[in-house]
Structure formats: C-alpha cells, structure tokens
C-alpha positions as CSV (number, residue, x, y, z in Angstrom):
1,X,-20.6,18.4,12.1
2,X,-21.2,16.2,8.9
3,X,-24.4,13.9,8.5
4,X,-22.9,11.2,9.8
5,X,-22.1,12.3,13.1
6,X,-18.8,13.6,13.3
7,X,-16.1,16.4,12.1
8,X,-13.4,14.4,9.5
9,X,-11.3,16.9,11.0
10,X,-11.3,16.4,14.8
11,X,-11.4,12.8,14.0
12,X,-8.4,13.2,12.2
13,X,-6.5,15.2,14.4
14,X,-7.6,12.3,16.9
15,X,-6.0,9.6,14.9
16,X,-2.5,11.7,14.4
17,X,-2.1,12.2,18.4
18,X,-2.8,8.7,18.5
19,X,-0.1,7.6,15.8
20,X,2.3,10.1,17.2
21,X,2.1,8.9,21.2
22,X,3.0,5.4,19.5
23,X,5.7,6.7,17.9
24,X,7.3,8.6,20.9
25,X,7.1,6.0,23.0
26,X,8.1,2.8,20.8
27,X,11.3,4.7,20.2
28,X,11.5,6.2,24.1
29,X,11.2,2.7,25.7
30,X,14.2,1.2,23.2
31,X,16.5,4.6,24.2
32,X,16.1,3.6,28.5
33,X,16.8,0.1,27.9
34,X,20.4,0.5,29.3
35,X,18.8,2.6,32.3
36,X,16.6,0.2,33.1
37,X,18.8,-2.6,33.0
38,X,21.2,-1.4,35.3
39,X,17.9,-0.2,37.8
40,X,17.1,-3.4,38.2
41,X,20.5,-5.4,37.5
42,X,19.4,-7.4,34.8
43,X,21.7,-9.7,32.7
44,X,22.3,-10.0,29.0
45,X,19.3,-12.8,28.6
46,X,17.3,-11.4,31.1
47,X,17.6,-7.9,29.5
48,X,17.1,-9.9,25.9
49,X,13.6,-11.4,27.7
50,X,12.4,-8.1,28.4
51,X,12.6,-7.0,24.6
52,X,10.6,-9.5,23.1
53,X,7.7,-8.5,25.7
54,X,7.5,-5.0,23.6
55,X,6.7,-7.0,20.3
56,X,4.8,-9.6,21.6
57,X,2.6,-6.6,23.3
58,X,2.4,-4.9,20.3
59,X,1.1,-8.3,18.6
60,X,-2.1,-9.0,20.8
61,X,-2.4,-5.2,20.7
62,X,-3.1,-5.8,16.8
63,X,-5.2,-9.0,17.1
64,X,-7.5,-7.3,19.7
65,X,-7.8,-3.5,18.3
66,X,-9.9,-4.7,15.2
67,X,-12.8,-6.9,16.3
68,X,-12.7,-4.2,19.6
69,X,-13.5,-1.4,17.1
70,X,-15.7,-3.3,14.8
71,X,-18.1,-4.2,18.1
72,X,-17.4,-1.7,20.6
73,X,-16.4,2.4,19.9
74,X,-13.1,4.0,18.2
75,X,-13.6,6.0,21.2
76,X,-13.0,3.3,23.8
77,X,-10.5,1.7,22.2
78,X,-8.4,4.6,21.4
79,X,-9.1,5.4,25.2
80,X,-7.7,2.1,26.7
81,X,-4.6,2.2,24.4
82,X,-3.5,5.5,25.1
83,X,-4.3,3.9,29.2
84,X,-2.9,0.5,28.6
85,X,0.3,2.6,27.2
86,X,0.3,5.5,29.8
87,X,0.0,2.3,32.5
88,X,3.2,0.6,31.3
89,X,5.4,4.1,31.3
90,X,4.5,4.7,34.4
91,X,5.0,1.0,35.5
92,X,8.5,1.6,34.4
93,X,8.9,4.4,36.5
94,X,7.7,3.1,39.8
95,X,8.3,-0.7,39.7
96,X,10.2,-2.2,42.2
97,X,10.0,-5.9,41.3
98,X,11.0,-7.5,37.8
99,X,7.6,-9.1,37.5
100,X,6.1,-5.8,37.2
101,X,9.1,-4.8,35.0
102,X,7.9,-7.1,32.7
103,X,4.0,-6.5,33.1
104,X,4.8,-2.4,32.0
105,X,6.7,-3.4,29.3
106,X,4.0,-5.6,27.9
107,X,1.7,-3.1,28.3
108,X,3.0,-0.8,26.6
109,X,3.6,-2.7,23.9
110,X,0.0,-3.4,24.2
111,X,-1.1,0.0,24.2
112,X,0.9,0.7,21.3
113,X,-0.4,-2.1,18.8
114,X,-4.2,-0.8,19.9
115,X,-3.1,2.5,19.1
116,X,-1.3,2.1,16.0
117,X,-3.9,-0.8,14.5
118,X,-6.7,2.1,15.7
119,X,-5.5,5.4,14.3
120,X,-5.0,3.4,11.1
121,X,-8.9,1.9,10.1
122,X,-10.1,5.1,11.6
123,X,-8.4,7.8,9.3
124,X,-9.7,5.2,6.4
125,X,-12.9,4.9,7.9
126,X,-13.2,8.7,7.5
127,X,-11.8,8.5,3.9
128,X,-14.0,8.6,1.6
129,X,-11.7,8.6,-1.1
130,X,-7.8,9.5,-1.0
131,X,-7.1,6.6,1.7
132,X,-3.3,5.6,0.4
133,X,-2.9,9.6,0.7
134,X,-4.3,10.2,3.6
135,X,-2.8,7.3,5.5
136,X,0.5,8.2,4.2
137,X,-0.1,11.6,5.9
138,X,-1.0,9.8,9.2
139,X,2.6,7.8,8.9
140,X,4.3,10.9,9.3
141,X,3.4,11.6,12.5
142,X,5.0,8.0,13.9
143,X,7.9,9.5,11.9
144,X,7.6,12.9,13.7
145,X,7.8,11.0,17.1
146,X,10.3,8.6,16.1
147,X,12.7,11.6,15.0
148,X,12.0,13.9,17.9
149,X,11.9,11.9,20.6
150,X,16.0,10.7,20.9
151,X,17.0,14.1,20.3
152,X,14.4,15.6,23.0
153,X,15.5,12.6,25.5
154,X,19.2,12.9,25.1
155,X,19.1,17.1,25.8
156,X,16.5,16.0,28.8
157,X,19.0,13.0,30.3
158,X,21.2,16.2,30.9
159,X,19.1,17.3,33.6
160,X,16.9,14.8,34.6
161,X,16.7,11.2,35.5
162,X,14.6,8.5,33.1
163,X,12.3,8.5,35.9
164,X,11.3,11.7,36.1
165,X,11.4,11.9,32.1
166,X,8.8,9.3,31.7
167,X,6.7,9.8,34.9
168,X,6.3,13.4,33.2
169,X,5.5,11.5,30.1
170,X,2.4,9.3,31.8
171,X,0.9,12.7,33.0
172,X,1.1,14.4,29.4
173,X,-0.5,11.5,28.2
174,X,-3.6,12.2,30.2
175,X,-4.4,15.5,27.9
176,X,-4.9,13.3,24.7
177,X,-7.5,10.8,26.6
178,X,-9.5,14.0,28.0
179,X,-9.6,15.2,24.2
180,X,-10.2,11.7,22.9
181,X,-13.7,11.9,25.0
182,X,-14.9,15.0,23.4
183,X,-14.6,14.0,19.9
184,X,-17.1,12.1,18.1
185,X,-15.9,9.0,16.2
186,X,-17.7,6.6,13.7
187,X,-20.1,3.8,15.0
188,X,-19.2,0.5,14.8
189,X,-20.3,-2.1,12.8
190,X,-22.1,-3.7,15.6
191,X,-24.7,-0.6,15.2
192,X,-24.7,-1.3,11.7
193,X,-26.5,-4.9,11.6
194,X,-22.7,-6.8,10.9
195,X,-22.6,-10.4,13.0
196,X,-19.4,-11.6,14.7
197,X,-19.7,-14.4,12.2
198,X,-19.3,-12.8,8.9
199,X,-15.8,-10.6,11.0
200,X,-14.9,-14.5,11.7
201,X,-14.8,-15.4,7.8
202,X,-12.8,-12.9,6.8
203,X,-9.6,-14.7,8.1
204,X,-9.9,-17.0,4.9
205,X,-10.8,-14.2,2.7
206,X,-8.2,-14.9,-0.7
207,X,-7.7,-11.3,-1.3
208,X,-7.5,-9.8,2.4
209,X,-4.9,-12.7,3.1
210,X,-2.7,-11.8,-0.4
211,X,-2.4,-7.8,1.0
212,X,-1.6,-9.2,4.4
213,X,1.3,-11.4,3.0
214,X,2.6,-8.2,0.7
215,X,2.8,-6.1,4.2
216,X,4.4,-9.8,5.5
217,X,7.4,-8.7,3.6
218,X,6.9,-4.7,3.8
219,X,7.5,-5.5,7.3
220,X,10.1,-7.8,7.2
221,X,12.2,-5.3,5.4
222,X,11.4,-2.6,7.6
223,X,12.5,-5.3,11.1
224,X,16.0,-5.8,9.2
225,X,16.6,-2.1,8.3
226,X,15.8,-1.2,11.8
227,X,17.3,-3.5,13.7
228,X,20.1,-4.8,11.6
229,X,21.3,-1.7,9.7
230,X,23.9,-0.2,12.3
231,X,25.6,-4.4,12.9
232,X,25.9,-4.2,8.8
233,X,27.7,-1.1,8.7
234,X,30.2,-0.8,11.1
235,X,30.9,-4.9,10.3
236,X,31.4,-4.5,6.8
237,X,31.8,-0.9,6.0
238,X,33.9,0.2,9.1
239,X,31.8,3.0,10.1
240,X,32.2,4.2,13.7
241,X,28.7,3.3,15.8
242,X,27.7,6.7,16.0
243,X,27.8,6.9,12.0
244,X,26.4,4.0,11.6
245,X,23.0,5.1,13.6
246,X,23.0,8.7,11.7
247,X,22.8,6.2,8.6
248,X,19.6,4.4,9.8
249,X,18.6,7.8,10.6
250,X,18.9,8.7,7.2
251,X,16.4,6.3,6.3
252,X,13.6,6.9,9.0
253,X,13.9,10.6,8.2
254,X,13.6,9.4,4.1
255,X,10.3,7.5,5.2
256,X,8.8,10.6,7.1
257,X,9.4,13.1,3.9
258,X,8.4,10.8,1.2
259,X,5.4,9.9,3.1
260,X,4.5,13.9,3.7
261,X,5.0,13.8,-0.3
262,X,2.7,10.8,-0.7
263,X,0.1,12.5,0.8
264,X,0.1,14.5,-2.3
265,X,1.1,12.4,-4.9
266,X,-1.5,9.2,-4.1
267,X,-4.2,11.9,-5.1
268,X,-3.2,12.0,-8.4
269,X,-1.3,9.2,-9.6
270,X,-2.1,5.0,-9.6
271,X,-1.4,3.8,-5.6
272,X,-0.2,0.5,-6.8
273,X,2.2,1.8,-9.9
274,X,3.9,4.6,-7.0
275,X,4.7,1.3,-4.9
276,X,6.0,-0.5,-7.4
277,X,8.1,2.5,-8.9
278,X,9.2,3.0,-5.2
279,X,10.3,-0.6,-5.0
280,X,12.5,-0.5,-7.6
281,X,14.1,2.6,-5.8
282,X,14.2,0.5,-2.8
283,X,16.1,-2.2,-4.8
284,X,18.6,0.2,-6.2
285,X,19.2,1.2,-3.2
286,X,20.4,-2.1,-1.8
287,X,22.9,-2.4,-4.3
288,X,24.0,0.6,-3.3
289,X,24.4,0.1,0.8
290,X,25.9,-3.7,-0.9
291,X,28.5,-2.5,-2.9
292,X,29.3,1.0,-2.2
293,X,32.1,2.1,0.2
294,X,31.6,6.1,0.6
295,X,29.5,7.3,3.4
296,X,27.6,9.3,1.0
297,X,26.9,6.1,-1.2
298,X,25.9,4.2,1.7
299,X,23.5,7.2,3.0
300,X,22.1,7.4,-1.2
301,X,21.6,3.8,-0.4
302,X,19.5,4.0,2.8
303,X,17.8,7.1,1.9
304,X,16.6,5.1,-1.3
305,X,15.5,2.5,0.7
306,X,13.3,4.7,2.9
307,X,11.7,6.3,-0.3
308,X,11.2,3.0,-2.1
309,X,8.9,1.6,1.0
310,X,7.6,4.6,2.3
311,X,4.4,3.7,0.2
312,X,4.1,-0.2,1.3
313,X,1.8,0.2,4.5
314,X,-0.3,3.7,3.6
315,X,-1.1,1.9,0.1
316,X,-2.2,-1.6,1.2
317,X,-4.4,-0.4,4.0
318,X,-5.9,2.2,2.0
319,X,-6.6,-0.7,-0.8
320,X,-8.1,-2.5,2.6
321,X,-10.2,0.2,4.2
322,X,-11.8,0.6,0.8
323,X,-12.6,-3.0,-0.2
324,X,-13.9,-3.8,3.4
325,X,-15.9,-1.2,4.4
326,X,-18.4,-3.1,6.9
327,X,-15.5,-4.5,8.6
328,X,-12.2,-2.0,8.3
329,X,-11.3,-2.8,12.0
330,X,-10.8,-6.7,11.9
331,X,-9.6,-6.2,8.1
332,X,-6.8,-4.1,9.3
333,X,-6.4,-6.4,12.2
334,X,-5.4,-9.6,10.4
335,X,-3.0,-8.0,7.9
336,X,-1.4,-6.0,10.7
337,X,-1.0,-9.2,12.9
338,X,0.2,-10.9,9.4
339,X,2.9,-7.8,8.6
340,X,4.4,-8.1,12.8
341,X,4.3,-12.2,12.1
342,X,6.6,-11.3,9.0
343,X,8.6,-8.3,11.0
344,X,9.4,-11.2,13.4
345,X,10.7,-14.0,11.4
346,X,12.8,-11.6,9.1
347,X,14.8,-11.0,12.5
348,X,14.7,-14.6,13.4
349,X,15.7,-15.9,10.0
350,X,18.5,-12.8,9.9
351,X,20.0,-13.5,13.1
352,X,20.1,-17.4,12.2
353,X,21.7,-16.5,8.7
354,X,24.4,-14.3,10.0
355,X,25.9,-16.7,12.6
356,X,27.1,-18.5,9.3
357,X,27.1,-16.2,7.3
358,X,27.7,-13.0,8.7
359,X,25.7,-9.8,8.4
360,X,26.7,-9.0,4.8
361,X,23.8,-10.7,4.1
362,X,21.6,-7.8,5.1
363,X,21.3,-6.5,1.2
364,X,20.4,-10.0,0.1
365,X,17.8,-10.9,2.5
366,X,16.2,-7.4,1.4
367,X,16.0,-7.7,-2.0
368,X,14.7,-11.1,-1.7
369,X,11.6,-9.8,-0.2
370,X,11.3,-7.2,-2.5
371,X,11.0,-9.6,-5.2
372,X,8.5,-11.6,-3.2
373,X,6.6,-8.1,-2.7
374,X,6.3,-7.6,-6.5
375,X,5.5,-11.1,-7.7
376,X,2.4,-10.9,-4.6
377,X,1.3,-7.5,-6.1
378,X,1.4,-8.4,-9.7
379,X,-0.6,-11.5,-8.6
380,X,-3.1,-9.7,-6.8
381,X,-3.6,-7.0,-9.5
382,X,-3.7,-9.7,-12.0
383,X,-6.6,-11.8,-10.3
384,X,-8.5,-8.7,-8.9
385,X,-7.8,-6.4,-11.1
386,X,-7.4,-3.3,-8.3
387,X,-8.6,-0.3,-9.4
388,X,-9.2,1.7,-6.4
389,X,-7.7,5.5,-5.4
C-alpha cells in the first residue's frame, strides 16, 4: 500500500469494472428496447419518451457524481452508481406498471453518469503523471462492453428471455459493489480543508469552461456518429441495415484500438499535437464516408473517424485532472455535463436539419464541429499555453 493510503493498482482495476458495467449496460438497455416495448405495449411517442429518460439520467448522474466525490468518498459514490444502475435493470425486469418503466430507466441512466463521471477523476486522481494515457486506457474498457455486450445478448436471446438475461445481470452486478468495499480509494477534498464555496466558483473558471466547450463538440460528433450513422448510409449510400450497423461498428471498434494505442503513445508524445493530428484524420475521414461509394471507402471513412476522436475525451480530462487537483470531481463534473449538453443539441439540431435537408448532411455537421474543436484548442493553447503530459 502506498503512503497515501491506497494500491494505484486495486484502485485502478476499481475504476475499469466501473467504466466497463457502464458500458455493458448503456449498450444492453438500447438492444431490449423493442422487447420492452412490446411488454408493455407502448407506442411510437411513448416508446420515444422512454429514451430520452436514459440521457437525461445520465445528465444529473454527471452534475451530481463530482461535488458527491469531492465531499463525500469515491467509495460511496462508486457504490450507489453501480446500485442506482443495478436498481433500474432489475426495475426493467420486474415492473409491472409504466411509471416504474420509466423510474428504472432513469435510473439506470443515473447510475451510469455517476459511474462513468466517477471512474474518470478517480484513475486521474491516481495519476500522477501519464493522465491522457491512462485515461485513454480506462476508455477501452466502455469500448470492451460496448463491443461484447450485442454479440453476448444476441447468442443469449437464443435461449433465454430479456428477463431472465438482465435479472442475471442485476445479481452479477452485486460482485463489483462487494469488491468496491474492500478497496481503499483517495479522500476527498472535504478531508483536505477545500470549502463548498471555492467547488462553487469553479463554474466560471475561463479555462475549465474553454475544455468543457472543446468536449461540447467531441461529444456532439460522437451523438451524430452514433445515432445518425446507420440513417446516413443506407439513405444515401444504399447499404442494407445490417451493413450499415457493421459500419458504425467499424468505428466503435476504431475508438477501442486506437485508444489501447493511446495508452502508449500519450507517454511519449505532446497530448494536445496527438488530438490535433487525430482530428485531421477525423476530417479526412468525413470526406471520405461524404463522397465515397465503396463499402470499403465508406468503412476507411468511419474507421478514420473513430481514430481521429479517440483522443478528444482521455486528453481533455487528463489536461483537467492535472490543472485542478483540489477539486478533480466537480472539475470533471461541469465539463462532462457541458460535453452531454453538446451530445444533445447535435441530435436536436441534426434531426431539425434533416427534415429539410435530408441526412446527407451528416458529413457536414461533423466537420463543422471539428473546425470549432481546433479553433477552441488553438485558443486555449494560445492564452494558457498548456504544457502538461
């Protein structure tokens, strides 16, 4: 155990169950939508009602998670997200009204934004230098779940009904809470001397605010590649649904290698010159899903895409966790609330554009925010001059 209290590497290990749970079940709860629906006989817009409850969880999950951390344990918090999320999969499971329909579904997304805002300021609490790297490594394991999970649930729907998938899913979950209460995590800032009043100021910090509005747009791209990629391609290229979802496979699985890579490479090389190198990629690559007409074009294309952002969110926070050391938790909480707030109006202003405009948009909108992404970076460089690893 180190002088501070804690093994880096049990803490660690902590914060890449964590990461992975979210990742397992943000994707599982999207693939039993239709199940779900037809359980409870719900129409288009009341079916359309229950999705938004997943983000908007997942929102005060990330306004709540930092100042929780910063005042109370990593311990607890991690605790009641993993509950808050093993709650709402078992709500699923045994509800027999809508209301409580809705109330799991909120919850998990809940549990989710505690444990994804969580897992991240605690790996870069632990870091004491490398954080871009080691947060990078930590992505990989929402990737892992992401991946795993549709393939594992699609063998598993063979034999078994949703229910009985997810209500062994809430007992599984039980093992990572009994291991989360035998490791030692970090104090908070509270045990530190830090008052509630100087968290509170931070929300006009200059700086924190221009690395929230960079992941603004980091996350805005991600929302439309994820939710608008499969529309774009069988609309205007003609691809069959199925190809079009091993596409936007294509570049999930980019953003889980490149990441394992960046684990590596942010050890040795400039954080801030690898993102904007990999935003160029990312550019490149939406001319390419814009104008080619191949599948294997249009899979170059994605698969660029996925490399070029894979270093947005491991790079910012790790710029984050080192800047605000006293207060990591509510840092990472107001650019994380500021990068879903982003997620969600790309969608909006997407699904507004494309009634007029049609979804051949999709390339456009993208390399909009990338340009917004680099003129925000070279600004914040330029007036701070960042220097950190």
């Amino acid at each position: 155990m180190s002088n501070k209290g804690y093994k880096n590497q049990y803490v660690f290990s902590a914060a890449c169950v964590g990461m992975l749970i979210f990742g397992v079940v943000m994707i599982s709860l999207g693939s039993i939508l239709p199940e779900v629906t037809t359980k409870f006989q719900l129409d288009g817009a009341k079916a359309g009602s229950l999705s938004t409850l997943l983000p908007t969880g997942i929102l005060v999950g990330s306004l709540v998670f930092g100042p929780s951390v910063d005042w109370l344990s990593y311990k607890r918090i991690l605790i009641a997200g993993t509950l808050f999320t093993l709650m709402g999969i078992e709500g699923l499971v045994f509800s027999e009204m809508p209301v409580f329909l809705k109330l799991s579904v909120f919850s998990v997304g809940l549990g989710g934004g505690i444990l994804n805002g969580t897992t991240n300021a605690l790996v870069s609490e632990i870091s004491e230098e490398d954080h871009g790297a080691n947060l990078s490594l930590l992505g990989v394991f929402f990737g892992v779940g992401a991946l795993a999970t549709p393939f594992i649930l699609g063998m598993l729907k063979g034999w078994y009904s949703f229910e009985t998938i997810f209500a062994l899913l809430g007992v599984l979950m039980v093992l990572p809470v009994l291991f989360f209460m035998f490791v030692q995590f970090p104090g908070s800032a509270k045990t530190s001397g830090v008052s509630i009043r100087e968290g509170l100021k931070m929300v006009k910090d200059p700086m924190l605010l221009l690395f929230g509005f960079i992941l603004f747009f980091q996350s805005g791209i991600e929302g439309l590649t994820n939710n608008w990629t499969t529309t774009y391609m069988e609309t205007n290229k003609q691809l069959k649904a199925s190809t079009a979802l091993f596409v936007l496979s294509s570049f999930v699985g980019a953003i889980t290698v490149t990441r394992i890579l960046l684990s590596k490479i942010l050890r040795t090389f400039n954080p801030l010159k690898i993102m904007v190198i990999g935003l160029a990629i990312a550019f490149f690559g939406c001319l390419l899903i814009r104008y080619g007409a191949s599948y294997t074009i249009l899979i170059a294309g994605m698969v660029a895409i996925g490399i070029g952002i894979s270093a947005g969110f491991p790079v910012i926070l790790g710029y984050i966790g080192q800047i605000y050391t006293r207060l990591s938790g509510t840092a990472f909480s107001i650019v994380i609330t500021i990068a879903l707030i982003g997620n969600v109006i790309a969608n909006y202003l997407m699904g507004h554009v494309s009634q007029y405009q049609g979804t051949m948009v999709l390339p456009y909108l993208i390399m909009g925010a990338i340009i917004l992404m680099l003129t925000l970076i070279f600004i914040t460089n330029k007036k701070y001059q960042i220097k950190i690893n």
